[in-house]
C-alpha positions in Angstrom: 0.0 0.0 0.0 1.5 3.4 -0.8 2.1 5.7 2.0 0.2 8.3 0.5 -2.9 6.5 0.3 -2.4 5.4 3.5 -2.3 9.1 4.9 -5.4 9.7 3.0 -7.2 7.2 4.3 -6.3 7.8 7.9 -7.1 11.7 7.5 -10.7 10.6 6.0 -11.0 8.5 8.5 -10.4 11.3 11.3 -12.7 13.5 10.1 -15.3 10.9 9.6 -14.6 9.8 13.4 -14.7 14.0 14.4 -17.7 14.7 12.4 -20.1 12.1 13.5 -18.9 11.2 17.3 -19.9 15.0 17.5 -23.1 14.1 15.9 -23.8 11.3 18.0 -22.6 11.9 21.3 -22.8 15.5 21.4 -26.3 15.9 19.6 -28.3 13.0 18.9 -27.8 10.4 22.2 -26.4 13.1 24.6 -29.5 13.7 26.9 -29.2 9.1 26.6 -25.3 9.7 27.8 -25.9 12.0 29.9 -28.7 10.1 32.0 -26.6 6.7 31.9 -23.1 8.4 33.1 -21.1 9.7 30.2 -20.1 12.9 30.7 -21.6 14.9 28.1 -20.2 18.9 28.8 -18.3 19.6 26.0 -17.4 22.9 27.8 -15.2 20.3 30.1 -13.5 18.4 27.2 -9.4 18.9 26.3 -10.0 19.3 22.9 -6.6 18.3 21.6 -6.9 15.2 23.1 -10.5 14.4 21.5 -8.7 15.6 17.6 -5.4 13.5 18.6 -7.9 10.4 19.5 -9.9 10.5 16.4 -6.8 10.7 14.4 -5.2 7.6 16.0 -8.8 5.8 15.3 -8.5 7.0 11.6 -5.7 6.0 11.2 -6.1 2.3 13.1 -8.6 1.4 11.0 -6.7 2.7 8.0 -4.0 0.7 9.1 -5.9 -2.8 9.6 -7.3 -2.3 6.2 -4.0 -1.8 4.3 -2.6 -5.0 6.1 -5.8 -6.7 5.1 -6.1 -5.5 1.3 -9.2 -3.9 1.6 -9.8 -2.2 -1.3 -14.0 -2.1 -1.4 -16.4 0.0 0.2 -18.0 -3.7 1.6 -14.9 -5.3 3.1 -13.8 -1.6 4.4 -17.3 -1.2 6.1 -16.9 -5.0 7.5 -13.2 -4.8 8.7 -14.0 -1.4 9.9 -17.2 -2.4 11.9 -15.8 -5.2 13.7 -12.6 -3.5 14.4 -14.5 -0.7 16.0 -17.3 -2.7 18.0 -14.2 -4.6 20.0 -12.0 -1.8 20.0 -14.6 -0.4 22.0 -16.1 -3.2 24.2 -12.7 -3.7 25.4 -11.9 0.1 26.3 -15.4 0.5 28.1 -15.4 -2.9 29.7 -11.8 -2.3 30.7 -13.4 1.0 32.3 -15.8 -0.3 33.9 -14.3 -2.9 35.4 -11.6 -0.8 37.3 -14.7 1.2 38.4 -13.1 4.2 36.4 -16.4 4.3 34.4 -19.7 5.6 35.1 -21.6 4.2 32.6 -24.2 1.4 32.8 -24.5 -1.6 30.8 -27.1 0.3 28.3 -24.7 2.9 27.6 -22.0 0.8 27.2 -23.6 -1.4 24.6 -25.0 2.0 22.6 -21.4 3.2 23.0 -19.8 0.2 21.2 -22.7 0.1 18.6 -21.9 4.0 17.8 -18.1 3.4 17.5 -18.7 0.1 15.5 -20.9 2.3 12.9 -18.7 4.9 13.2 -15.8 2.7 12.6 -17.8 0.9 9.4 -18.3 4.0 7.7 -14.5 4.8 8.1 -13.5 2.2 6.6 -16.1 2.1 4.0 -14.5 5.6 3.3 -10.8 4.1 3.2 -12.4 0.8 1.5 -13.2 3.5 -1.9 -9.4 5.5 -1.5 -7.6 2.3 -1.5 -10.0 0.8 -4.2 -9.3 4.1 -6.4 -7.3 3.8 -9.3 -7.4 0.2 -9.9 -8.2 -1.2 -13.0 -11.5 -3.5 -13.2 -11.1 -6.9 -14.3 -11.8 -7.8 -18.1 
């Protein structure tokens, strides 16, 4: 995979993660968060460390799609979604289980469904750049 297509890919990605996490958690499910212990006060957040965390999630899952060849909008969404629901599962259970989380069950299962979609339409995104510019077969 070429190193520039892998930077494009994880910048998408980045954006993708920025753009609809803020959708998500800070419009759609906040009151949901916000009743079920995830702090939803964006006045409170370190914004540099929210932009450097969706960056190193772009550019994970544009990472585990280079090494595994995905160049479709299908197989990125797949890769992607998987990669994202236990990437998540294992952060928030992790959490919870050194008590360093406040969220219940529920919001921890809505929490790794959003990252897994989230995820899947990053690397549905990176699925079409690394797909570009390939020839279709005769």
């Amino acid at each position: 995979m070429k190193l520039s297509k892998l930077l494009a890919g994880g910048i998408i990605d980045a954006v993708i993660y920025f753009l609809l996490g803020y959708l998500f958690y800070g419009v759609l499910l906040n009151s949901f968060f916000a009743r079920n212990g995830m702090a939803t006060d964006m006045s409170k957040f370190t914004w540099w460390a929210m932009i450097l965390s969706t960056v190193a999630s772009g550019f994970l899952i544009a990472y585990v799609l280079s090494v595994a060849g995905a160049t479709t909008m299908g197989k990125g969404f797949a890769i992607g979604f998987v990669v994202g629901l236990l990437m998540e599962l294992s952060i928030d259970l992790g959490m919870y289980g050194m008590g360093q989380s406040m969220m219940d069950s529920s919001a921890i299962a809505v929490d790794a469904v959003i990252t897994a979609v989230i995820s899947g339409l990053a690397g549905l995104a990176t699925g079409m750049v690394y797909g570009s510019g390939k020839k279709a077969a005769a």
